[in-house]
Every structure is written in structure tokens, then in C-alpha cells.
C-alpha positions in Angstrom: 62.4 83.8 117.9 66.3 83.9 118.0 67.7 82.6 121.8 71.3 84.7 122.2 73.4 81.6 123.7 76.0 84.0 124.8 78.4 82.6 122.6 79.1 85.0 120.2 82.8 86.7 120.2 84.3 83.8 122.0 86.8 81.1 120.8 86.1 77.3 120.7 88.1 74.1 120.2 86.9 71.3 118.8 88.6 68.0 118.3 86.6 65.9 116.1 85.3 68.5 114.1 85.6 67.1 110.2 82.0 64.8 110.4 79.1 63.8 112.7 78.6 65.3 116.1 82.2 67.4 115.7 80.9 69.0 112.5 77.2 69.8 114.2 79.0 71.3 117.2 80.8 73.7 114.5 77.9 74.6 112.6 76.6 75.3 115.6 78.9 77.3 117.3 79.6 79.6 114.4 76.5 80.2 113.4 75.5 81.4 117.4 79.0 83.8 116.2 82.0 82.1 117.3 85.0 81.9 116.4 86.2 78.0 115.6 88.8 76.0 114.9 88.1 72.4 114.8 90.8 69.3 114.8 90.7 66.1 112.3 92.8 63.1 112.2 93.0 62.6 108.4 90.0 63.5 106.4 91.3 66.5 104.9 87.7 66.3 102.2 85.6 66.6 105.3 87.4 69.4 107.0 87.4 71.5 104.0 83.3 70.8 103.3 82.8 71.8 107.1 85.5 75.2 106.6 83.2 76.3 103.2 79.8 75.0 104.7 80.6 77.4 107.7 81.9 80.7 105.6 79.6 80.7 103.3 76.8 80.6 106.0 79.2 83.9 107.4 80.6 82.0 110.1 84.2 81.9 111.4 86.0 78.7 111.3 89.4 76.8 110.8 90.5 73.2 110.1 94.0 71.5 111.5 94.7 68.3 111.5 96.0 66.9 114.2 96.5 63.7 116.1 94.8 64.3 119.6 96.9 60.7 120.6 99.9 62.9 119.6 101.1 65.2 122.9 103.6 67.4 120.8 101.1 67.8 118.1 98.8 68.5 120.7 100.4 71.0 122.4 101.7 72.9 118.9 98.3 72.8 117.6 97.0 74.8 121.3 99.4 77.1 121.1 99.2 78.0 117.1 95.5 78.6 118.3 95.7 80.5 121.5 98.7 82.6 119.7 96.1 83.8 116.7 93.2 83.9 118.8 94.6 85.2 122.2 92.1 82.5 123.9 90.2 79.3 124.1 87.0 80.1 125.9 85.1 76.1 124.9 86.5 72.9 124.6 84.5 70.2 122.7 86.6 66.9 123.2 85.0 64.9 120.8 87.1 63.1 118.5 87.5 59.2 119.1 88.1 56.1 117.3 87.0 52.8 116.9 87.9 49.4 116.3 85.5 47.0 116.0 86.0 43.3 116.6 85.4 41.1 119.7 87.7 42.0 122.4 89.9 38.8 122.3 90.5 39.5 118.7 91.5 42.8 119.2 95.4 43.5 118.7 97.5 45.2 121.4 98.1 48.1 118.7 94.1 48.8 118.6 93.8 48.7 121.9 96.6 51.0 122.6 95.1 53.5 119.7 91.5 53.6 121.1 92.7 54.3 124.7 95.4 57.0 123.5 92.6 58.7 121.2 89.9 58.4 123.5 91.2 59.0 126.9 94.9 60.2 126.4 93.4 62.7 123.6 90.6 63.9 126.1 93.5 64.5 128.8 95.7 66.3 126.4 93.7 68.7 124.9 92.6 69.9 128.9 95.8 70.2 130.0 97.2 72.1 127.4 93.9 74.6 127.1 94.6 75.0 131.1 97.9 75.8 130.4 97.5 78.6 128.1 94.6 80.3 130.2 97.8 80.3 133.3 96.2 77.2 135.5 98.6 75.0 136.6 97.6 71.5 136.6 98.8 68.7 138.7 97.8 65.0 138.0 94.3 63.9 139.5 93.3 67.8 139.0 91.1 67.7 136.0 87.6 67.8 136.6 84.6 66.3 134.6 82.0 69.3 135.5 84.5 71.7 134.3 81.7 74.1 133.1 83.9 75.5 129.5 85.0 71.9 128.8 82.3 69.2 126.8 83.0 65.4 125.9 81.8 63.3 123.8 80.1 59.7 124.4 81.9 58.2 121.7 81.0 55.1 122.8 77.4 56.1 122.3 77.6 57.8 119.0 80.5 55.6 117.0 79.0 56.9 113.9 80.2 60.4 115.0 84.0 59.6 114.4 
């Protein structure tokens, strides 16, 4: 018996998208009739196995790489979106690095990478999707039960990114 999630016709964003957890969450999504577009850091292999793994199944789905650390590549990347698409209706904030060592050992660069990835990236991507649906958003606004927006537990899934 086929469950209609509701989903169908609307637009989702997924950062993350090229393996694990992202690429689930886009199989997933397009096969319940949305239209995707997913974000990966480098992978270009992976993105394009998810784009023909989600066409051929009849889905809808694009791949753009794109640092989420980045806030001009960020905000290019929403708006190249929300410009073909008129809309983002989901965001899925999952992409996230790692970098594995004892915390002593790690270098100020890693650090400063995992933080911009995992936290900056999470902030950018809302603020920018607000943006384009006409919300203004001051500092301290963003909410975590915001009901269209999903995140990741990276630090529960490393495998994911």
C-alpha cells in the first residue's frame, strides 16, 4: 500500500546529497515526486551516480557543487535554484565533515573547517532559503523546530559525509 507523503510537486534542497544519508534523502524525495537538487563538496563520481540513479527511476533531480562553508557560493547556488525552480519548499542540511584525530592534535585549520562546514554551512543555507521565500532574518532568529527545515546528526552518522 502506497502512503502519499504530500511531497510530490514541491522543491527540496539538499546539502550533502552525493553519498550516505544525503543520497537516501534524494532517493527518497524524488521517488515520493519531488523536485531535487542536491549539493556536494567535491565528489563529482558520486553526484552524477545519485543524478542517473534518480532519472532513470523517473525522478527529478540536480547536482551542484558547492561549498556550504562558502557564503558567496552559498548564496549563488540558492538563487540559481530558487531562479529555475521559483521555490524551495524543504531544506535537508546535511552535509558535514570530519576530521579525525584527538582533539589536542587537531590543527587550527581543521578545526576552523569542521565548525564552518558544520555549523556556519547549516546557518547559511537557512538564511539564504529565508531570504528568497521574503523572511527577513535577524541574528538569534533561526529556529531549530522550523517545520520545512531538517539537520543532520553528523556527529552520529560520520559515515554519511
Amino acid at each position: 500500500m502506497d502512503i502519499d507523503s504530500g511531497l510530490a510537486g514541491k522543491v527540496a534542497l539538499v546539502t550533502g546529497g552525493s553519498r550516505g544519508i544525503g543520497r537516501a534523502v534524494v532517493e527518497l524525495f524524488a521517488r515520493d515526486g519531488m523536485d531535487v537538487v542536491f549539493f556536494y563538496r567535491g565528489n563529482a563520481d558520486a553526484a552524477q551516480q545519485v543524478v542517473a540513479a534518480v532519472q532513470s527511476a523517473g525522478g527529478r533531480c540536480e547536482a551542484m557543487q558547492v561549498d556550504v562553508a562558502d557564503a558567496e557560493a552559498v548564496a549563488t547556488a540558492v538563487e540559481r535554484v530558487v531562479d529555475s525552480r521559483e521555490r524551495i519548499d524543504v531544506l535537508v542540511n546535511n552535509a558535514g565533515i570530519v576530521r579525525d584525530n584527538i582533539l589536542g592534535m587537531l590543527e587550527d585549520e581543521d578545526i576552523r573547517a569542521v565548525l564552518d562546514t558544520n555549523v556556519g554551512g547549516v546557518f547559511l543555507q537557512q538564511i539564504q532559503c529565508r531570504h528568497h521565500r521574503g523572511e527577513e532574518v535577524a541574528r538569534g532568529q533561526l529556529q531549530q523546530d522550523d517545520p520545512d527545515v531538517i539537520h543532520d546528526g553528523k556527529e552520529q552518522f560520520p559515515e554519511s559525509v
